[in-house]
N, C-alpha and C positions, 0 to 999 in steps of 0.2 A: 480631803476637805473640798466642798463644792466649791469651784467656780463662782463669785458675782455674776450676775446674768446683764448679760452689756447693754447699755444706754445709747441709744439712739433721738436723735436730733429731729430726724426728718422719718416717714414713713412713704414709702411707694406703693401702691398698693396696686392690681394689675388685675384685670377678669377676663377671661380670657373672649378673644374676638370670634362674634357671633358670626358665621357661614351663611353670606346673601344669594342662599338661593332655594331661602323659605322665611317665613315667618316666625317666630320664636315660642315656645310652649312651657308647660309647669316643670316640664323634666331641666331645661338650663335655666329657668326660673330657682330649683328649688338646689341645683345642683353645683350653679356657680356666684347668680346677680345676689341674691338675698342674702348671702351669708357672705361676700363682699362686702356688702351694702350695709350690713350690722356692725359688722368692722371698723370701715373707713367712717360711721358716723359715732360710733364710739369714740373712737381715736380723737375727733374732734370736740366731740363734746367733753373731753377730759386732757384737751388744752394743746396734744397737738399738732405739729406742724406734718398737712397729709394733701400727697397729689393722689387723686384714682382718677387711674386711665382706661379707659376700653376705644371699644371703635370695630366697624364691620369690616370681614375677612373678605374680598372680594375678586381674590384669582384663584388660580386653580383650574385644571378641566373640566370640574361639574360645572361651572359659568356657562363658556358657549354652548355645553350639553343639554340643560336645563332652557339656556335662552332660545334655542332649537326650536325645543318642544315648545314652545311658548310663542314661537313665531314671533321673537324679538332679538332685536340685538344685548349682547352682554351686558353695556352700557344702559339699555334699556331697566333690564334686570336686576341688576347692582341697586341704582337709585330707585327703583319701585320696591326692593325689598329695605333697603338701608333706612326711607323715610317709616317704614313700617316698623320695623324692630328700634329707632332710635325712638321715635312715637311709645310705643309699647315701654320702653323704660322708661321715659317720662313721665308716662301714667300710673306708674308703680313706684313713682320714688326713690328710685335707684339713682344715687348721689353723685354723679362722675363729673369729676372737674373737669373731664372733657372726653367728647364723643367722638371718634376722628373715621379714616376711611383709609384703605391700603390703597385705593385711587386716588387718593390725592398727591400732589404734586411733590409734598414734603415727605412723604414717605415712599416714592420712589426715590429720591436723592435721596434721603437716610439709607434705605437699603441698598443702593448699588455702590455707594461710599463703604458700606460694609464690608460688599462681598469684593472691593477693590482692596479695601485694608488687607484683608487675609489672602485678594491673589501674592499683592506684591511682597508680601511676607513669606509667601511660599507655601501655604497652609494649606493648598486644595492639591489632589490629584487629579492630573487631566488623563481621562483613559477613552479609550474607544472600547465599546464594550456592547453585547447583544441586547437587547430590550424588546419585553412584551410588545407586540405588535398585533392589532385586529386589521385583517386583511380586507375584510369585507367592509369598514370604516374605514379604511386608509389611515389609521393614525396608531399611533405610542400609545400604551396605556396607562395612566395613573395610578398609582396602587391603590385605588379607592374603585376603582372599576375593573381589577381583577380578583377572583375569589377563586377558592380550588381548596386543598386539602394540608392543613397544620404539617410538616414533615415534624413537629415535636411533639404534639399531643394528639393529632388523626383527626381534629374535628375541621370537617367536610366541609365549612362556610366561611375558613377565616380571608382576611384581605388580604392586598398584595404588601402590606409593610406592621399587619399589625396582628396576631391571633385571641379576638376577643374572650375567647374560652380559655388559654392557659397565661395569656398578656404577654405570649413571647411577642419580641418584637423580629419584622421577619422583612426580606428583599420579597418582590412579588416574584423573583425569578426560583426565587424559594419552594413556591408552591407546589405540592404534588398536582396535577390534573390541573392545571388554571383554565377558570373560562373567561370570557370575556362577558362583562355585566352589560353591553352594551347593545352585541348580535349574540348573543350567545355562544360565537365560534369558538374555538382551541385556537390563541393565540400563534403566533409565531416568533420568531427571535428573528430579529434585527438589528444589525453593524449604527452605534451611533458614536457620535461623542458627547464626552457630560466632566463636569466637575465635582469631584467628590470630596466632602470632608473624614479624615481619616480616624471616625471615633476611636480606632484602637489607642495611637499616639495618647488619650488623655483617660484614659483606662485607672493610670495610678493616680491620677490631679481626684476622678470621680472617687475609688475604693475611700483614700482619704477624707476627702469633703463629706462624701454620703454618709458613707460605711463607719468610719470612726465616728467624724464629728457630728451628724444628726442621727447617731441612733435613740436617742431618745428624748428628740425634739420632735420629731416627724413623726405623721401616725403610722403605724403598723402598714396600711393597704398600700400608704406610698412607698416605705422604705422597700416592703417585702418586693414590690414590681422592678425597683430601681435595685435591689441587689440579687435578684433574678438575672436581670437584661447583663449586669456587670459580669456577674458567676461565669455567665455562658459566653463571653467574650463578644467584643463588639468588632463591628464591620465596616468599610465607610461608607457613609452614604451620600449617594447622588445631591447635588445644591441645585440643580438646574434641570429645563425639562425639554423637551420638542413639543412647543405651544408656542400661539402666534396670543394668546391672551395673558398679561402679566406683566412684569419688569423685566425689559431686554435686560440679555446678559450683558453689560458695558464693556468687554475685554473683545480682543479679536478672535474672528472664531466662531463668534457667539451668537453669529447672526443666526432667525429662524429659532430661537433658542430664549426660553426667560429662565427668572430664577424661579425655584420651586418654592412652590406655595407655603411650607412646611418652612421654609427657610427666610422667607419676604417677611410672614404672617409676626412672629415673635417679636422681629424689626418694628412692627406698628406699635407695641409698646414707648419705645424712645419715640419715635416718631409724634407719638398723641404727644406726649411730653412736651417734646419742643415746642408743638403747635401752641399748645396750652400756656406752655413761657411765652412767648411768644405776643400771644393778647393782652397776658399778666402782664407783661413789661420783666420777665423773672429773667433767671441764667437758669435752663434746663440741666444744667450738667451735676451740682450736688445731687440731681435726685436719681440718678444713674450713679454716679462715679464716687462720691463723695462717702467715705466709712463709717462714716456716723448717720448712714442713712440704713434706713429697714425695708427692703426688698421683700415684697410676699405674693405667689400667683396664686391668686385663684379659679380654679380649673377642674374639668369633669375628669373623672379616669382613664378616657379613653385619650388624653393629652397629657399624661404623666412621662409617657418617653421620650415628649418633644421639649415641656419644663425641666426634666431635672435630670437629662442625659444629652441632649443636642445642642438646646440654648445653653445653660452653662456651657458648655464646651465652647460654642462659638465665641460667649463672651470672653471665656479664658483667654482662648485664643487673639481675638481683638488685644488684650490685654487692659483694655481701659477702664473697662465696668465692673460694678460691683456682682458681689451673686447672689440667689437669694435666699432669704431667712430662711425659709417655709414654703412649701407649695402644698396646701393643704385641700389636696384633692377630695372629692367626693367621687360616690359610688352611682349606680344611677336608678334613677325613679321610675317604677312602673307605674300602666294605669290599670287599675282594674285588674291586677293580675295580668296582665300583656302588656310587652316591652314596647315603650312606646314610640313612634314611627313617624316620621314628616310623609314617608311615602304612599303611607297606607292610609292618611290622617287617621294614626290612631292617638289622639292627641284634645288638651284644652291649651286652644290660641288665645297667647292673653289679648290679642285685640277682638276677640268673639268672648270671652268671659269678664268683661265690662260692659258689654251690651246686654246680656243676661243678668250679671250682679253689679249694678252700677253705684260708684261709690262705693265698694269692699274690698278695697284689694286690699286690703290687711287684716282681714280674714283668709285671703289666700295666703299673704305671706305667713300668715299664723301658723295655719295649718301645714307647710311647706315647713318650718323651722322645727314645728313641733315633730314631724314626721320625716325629716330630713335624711337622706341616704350617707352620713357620715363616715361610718365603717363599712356598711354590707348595704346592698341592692334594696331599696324599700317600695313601700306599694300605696298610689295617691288613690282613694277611692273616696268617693261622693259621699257613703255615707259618714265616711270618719270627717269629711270637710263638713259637714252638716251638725257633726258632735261635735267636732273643736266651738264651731262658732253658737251655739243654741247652750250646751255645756258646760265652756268655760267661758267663751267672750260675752256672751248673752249673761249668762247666769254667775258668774264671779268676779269677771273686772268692771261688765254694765253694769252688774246690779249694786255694786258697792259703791260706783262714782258715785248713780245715782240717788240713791238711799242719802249719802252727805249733802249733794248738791240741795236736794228737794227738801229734806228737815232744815237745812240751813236756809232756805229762804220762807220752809215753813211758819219758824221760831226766831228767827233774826232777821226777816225780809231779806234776807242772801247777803247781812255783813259777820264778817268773820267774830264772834264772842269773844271775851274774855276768859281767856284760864285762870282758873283757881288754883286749889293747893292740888297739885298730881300726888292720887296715888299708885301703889306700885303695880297695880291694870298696865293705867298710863306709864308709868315711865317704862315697864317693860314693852309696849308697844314701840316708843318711839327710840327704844333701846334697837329694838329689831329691825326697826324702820333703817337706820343709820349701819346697819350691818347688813342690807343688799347691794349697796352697790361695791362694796368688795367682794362677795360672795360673785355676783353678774360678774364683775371686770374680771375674778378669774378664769370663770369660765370662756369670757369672750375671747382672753391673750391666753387659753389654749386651744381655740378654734373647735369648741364645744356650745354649739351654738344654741342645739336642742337644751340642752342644759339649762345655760342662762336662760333661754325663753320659758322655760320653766319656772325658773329663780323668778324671774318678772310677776307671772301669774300665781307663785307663792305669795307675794307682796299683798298681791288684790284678796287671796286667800286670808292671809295679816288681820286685813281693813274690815274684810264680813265677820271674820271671829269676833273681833274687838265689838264691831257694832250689836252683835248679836249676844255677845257675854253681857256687856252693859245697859243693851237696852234702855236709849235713851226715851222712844215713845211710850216706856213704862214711869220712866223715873218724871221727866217733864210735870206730871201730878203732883208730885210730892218734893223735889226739890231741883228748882229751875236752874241753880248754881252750876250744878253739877251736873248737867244737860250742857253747861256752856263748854265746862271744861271735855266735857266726851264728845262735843261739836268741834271743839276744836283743837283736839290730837286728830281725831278723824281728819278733819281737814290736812295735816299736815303729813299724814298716810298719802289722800289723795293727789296731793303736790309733788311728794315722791315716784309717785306712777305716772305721772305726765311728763317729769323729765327722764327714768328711768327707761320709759317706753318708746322715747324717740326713735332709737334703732331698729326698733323691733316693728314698732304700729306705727309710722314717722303720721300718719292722717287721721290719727285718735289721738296721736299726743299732742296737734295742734290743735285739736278738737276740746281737748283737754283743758288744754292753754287758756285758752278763751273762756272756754263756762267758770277757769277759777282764776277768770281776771287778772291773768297773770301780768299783760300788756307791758311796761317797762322792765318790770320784777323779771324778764324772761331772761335777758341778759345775763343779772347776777345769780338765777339758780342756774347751777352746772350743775354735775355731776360730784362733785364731791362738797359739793354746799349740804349736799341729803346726809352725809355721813358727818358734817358738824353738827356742833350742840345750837345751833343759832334757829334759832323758828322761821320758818319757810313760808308762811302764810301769815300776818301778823295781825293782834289784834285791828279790826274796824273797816278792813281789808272787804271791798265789797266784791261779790263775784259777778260771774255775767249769767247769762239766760242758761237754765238748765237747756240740755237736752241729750236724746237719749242715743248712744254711743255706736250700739251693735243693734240689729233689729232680729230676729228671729228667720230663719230658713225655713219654709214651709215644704213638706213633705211631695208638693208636687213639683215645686221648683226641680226639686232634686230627681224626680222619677222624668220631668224631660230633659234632663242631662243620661241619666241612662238611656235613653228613649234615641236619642243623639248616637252614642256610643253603639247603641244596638242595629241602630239605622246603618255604622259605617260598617259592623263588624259585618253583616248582610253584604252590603255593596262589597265589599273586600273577596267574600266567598263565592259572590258571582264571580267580581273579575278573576280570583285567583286559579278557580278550578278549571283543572285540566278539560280539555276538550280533546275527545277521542280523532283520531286522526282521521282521514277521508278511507273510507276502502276501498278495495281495489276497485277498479273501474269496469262495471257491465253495459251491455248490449241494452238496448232495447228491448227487443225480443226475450233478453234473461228475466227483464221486469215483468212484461205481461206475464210468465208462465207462475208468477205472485198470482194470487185468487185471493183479495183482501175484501171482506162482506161487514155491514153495520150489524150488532149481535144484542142480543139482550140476556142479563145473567138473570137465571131463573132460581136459581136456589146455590148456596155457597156454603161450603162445611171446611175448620180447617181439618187437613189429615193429620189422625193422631201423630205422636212420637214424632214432628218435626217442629222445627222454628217457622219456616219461611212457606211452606206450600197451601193450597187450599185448593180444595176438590170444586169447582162449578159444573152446573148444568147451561149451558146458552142456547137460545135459539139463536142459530144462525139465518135462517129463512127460510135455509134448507132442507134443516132439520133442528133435533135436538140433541147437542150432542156431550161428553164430559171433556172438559181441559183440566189439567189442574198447571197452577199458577204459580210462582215463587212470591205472592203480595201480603200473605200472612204476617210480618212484621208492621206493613204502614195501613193495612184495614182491615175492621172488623165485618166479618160475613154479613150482618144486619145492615152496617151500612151501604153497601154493595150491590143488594138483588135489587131488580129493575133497573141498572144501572148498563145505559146504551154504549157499546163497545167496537172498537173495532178487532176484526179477528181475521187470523189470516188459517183460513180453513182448509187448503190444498197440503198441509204439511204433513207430511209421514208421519205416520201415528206412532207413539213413542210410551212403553209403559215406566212409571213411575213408582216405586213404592208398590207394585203390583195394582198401578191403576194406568189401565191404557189411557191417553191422553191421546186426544183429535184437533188439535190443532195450537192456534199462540194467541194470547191476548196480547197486542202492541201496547205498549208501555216508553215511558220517557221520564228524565230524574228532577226535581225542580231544586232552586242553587242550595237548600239545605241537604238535597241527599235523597230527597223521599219517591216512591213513586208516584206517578200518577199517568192517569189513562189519557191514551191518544182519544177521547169521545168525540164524535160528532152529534152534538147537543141539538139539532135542529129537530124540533118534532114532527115535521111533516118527512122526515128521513123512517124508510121503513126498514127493518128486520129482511136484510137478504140483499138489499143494495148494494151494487160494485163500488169499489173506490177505485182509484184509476188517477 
């Protein structure tokens, strides 16, 4: 017999801390904030008690790396990205009782109280031990800036603590071949000392917790990573780094030394907490420690070994805290078919995709929920954001507000009619009506988000049947009664989708709010007011000014977003492509015995039975003589002849295909690949001129 599923008091809800040393994009948009964000405003709209925490990650060695390059100080860096990315959730709606900082004051003292708890309990191994070293940088390297070769699956790019291709979790000292991400060099090993927590010790606390008790709570993608990392036995790992950026270590010894990132960073959850009590006038500590509280992280995959294998652990260990429900990881979001990239900007920043779609961002998060990378790696592409929003937002939820909104101020100057006698149309509508938000709540409390977001836009699906079976601009002719009563189920459809849609469109369903005059009434429609018998909209109920919801995406909008994308994918192939190294180094004298002349091609054939070659006639000035060419792939002969050339005409004649060949046409590659001719385009330049 199953288990009751246990009741909780309070909920904690936690997304994991964005990395300030960029700006934030659709991929931890879609992958962590939004489907938090649906959560914790569910949760409240169904009465209850919810803290959601987040706040920017702000140590680590990519800081002063990053600040470097930037010709700023860390500090500098930190606050120029933190005001950016806390802006950018602002702007989207993302609901967090509070935003906090790994630099702030209260979360250095949280965290060195931590890592003091578990010194004096004995928890940490102190060892002196070799560590990645770049010689040429004079510093340790982070396992985020060593890469080299998987020793469990062979793939050639994984990092130093993590292998994105098989998700072992890995020491950097691990790595077959490491290089250094930094100079490129082969690091070297270096004598240090470090404090390590000893995951094996809680080996049997995890099989238990994970392994029995969430098998079939957790999705699939977490569990399977999390009883992967267990299978294969855990190691300890390092709590502290050689970085002069971060939370000194507080113990002696530790000077020259902070805590590791990886280990501060999880700490800034309690942390925001407190802060947050704090303002509230609250006791932080139920929502941490207290059992009748619900713990749930939300986080990208590539942070599942840190939630549900090292924080528990440490919590364990602390002993004080609770641990969590759920960590209902997601997978992660491509663009365009390419994985997408802060480095490369292969990426839509949401503070550049408000200056482009201003007022939408619940068409992104639309599209983002609808498309969400839940189980497996998904793909954000323009035109599908272009179809969610013209297709469903345009054309199923706008068009049906509308449609009510507009007859009802048509035929009632915008106050709500009197119901007549319902018949069974009606009562099966508002039968249905009253059965999504069970349907949505289950889906939300199993972190099926695409689902429910679905479930929502069935609703609007609902509202256009009903309008469209009944046909009220038909009946209005013949009997007004019964126009009132189909005006006003309809209406009580639409009232359903303004409060059911808060999580999901939070800036359409107060958009909502207002055109159906909700103003006091907002209070007492919750969420389970839709699924009573009680009427939501009531007779004489006057609404407010229509207007219109979602607006249409025009087709060029969207072709300069690819236009964008195609623009970076260019700059990318410039910067990235290899540049052939210098060769050996000649004389002078070696160059002059070069004889390089301006040529003109006179006639161009390709040679049969090849790809690449093509037979020319040039004058070089000297004469007229045959080259043939390898340019067969990027021109055709026609477009060619007359085309001024430079030729290096001194070169050992060489046959081809059984075509002697008298000399070289110079050529060079442009950043797609193609060729093209060294020309000297000047027209007062004749046929037989030196270059020199």
């Amino acid at each position: 017999m199953a288990s009751e599923p246990k009741k909780f008091s309070k909920h904690t809800i936690t997304a994991a801390l964005p990395y300030t040393n960029g700006p934030i994009h659709i991929g931890h948009l879609a992958g962590v904030y939004v489907p938090a964000d649906i959560y914790a405003r569910f949760l409240r709209l169904t009465g209850r008690e919810v803290v959601f925490v987040c706040g920017s990650d702000e140590h680590g060695f990519a800081i002063p790396m990053k600040a470097k390059k930037e010709g700023v100080s860390p500090k500098e860096l930190v606050d120029k990205y933190h005001g950016i990315i806390k802006k950018s959730f602002e702007d989207f709606g993302i609901t967090f009782d509070n935003y906090s900082r790994t630099s702030a004051k209260i979360h250095h003292q949280t965290a060195s109280n931590f890592f003091l708890k578990l010194y004096d309990k004995g928890d940490f191994i102190e060892e002196t031990s070799a560590q990645l070293y770049d010689e040429q940088e004079e510093q340790f390297l982070a396992d985020r800036f060593v890469t080299g070769t998987c020793p469990k699956c062979g793939h050639e790019e994984a990092y130093g603590d993590q292998c994105e291709n098989c998700g072992s979790s890995l020491n950097a000292t691990d790595l077959i071949n490491p290089k250094s991400t930094l100079s490129g060099a082969i690091p070297t090993l270096k004598e240090t000392k470090h404090w390590f927590l000893p995951l094996e010790r809680y080996e049997d606390f995890l099989k238990q917790w994970i392994l029995a008790e969430h098998k079939n709570d957790w999705k699939p993608n977490v569990y399977g990573q999390c009883k992967s990392w267990i299978d294969d036995g855990l190691k300890p790992r390092a709590v502290t780094r050689d970085l002069d950026w971060g939370i000194p270590v507080p113990v002696e010894g530790g000077e020259g030394k902070v805590l590791y990132v990886w280990f501060d960073a999880p700490i800034g959850y309690i942390s925001s907490t407190k802060e947050w009590a704090e303002r509230e006038g609250k006791d932080w500590r139920p929502y941490w420690q207290g059992e009748d509280t619900k713990l749930v992280h939300f986080i990208g995959k590539d942070n599942i070994v840190f939630h549900c294998i090292i924080f528990p652990s440490m919590l364990k260990a602390h002993g004080d805290f609770i641990l969590p429900e759920n960590v209902p990881a997601n997978e992660f979001l491509n663009l365009e078919g390419q994985k997408l990239s802060t480095s490369k900007n292969w990426a839509v920043w949401l503070h550049e995709y408000l200056l482009d779609f201003p007022n939408a961002q619940d068409v992104l998060r639309y599209t983002l929920t609808a498309n969400a990378p839940e189980t497996k790696d998904n793909d954000f592409t323009w035109a599908d954001f272009q179809a969610r929003n013209n297709n469903e937002l345009v054309a199923i939820f706008g068009n049906f507000v509308n449609r009510v909104v507009v007859l009802t101020q048509k035929y009632y100057q915008g106050v709500v009619p009197e119901a007549g006698v319902l018949t069974s149309d009606d009562k099966e509508a508002l039968r249905a009506l009253r059965q999504f938000p069970e349907d949505i709540a289950d889906s939300i409390e199993r972190y099926r988000f695409r689902e429910a977001g679905q479930e929502l836009m069935n609703l609007a699906r609902l509202g256009n049947k009903y309008l469209a079976d009944q046909e009220p601009w038909k009946v209005i002719k013949e009997d007004e009664s019964r126009v009132a009563t189909i005006m006003h189920t309809a209406l009580q459809i639409a009232a359903g989708l303004a409060v059911l849609s808060e999580p999901f469109l939070p800036f359409t369903s107060e958009k909502l709010k207002v055109m159906l005059g909700f103003g006091e009434m907002t209070a007492e429609l919750g969420w389970d007011s839709i699924s009573s018998e009680k009427t939501l909209i009531p007779q004489a109920h006057v609404l407010g000014k229509p207007e219109l919801l979602f607006r249409k995406i025009e087709d060029s909008e969207i072709t300069a977003q690819l236009d964008k994308l195609q623009a970076t994918r260019k700059a990318n192939t410039s910067q990235n492509k290899d540049v052939m190294p210098q060769k050996e180094t000649i004389t002078y004298d070696d160059f002059t015995k070069m004889d390089m002349r301006v040529g003109t091609i006179l006639e161009a054939e390709k040679m049969p039975k090849t790809k690449k070659l093509m037979v020319l006639k040039v004058d070089t000035g000297i004469d007229i003589r045959t080259i043939v060419s390898g340019i067969a792939e990027h021109y055709s002969a026609e477009e060619i002849i007359g085309k001024k050339v430079t030729v290096l005409v001194n070169l050992a004649p060489r046959p081809l295909r059984g075509v002697e060949s008298e000399g070289m046409i110079l050529m060079t590659e442009n950043e797609e690949g193609s060729l093209v001719f060294l020309s000297p385009d000047a027209s007062d330049v004749n046929n037989g001129a030196t270059i020199s």
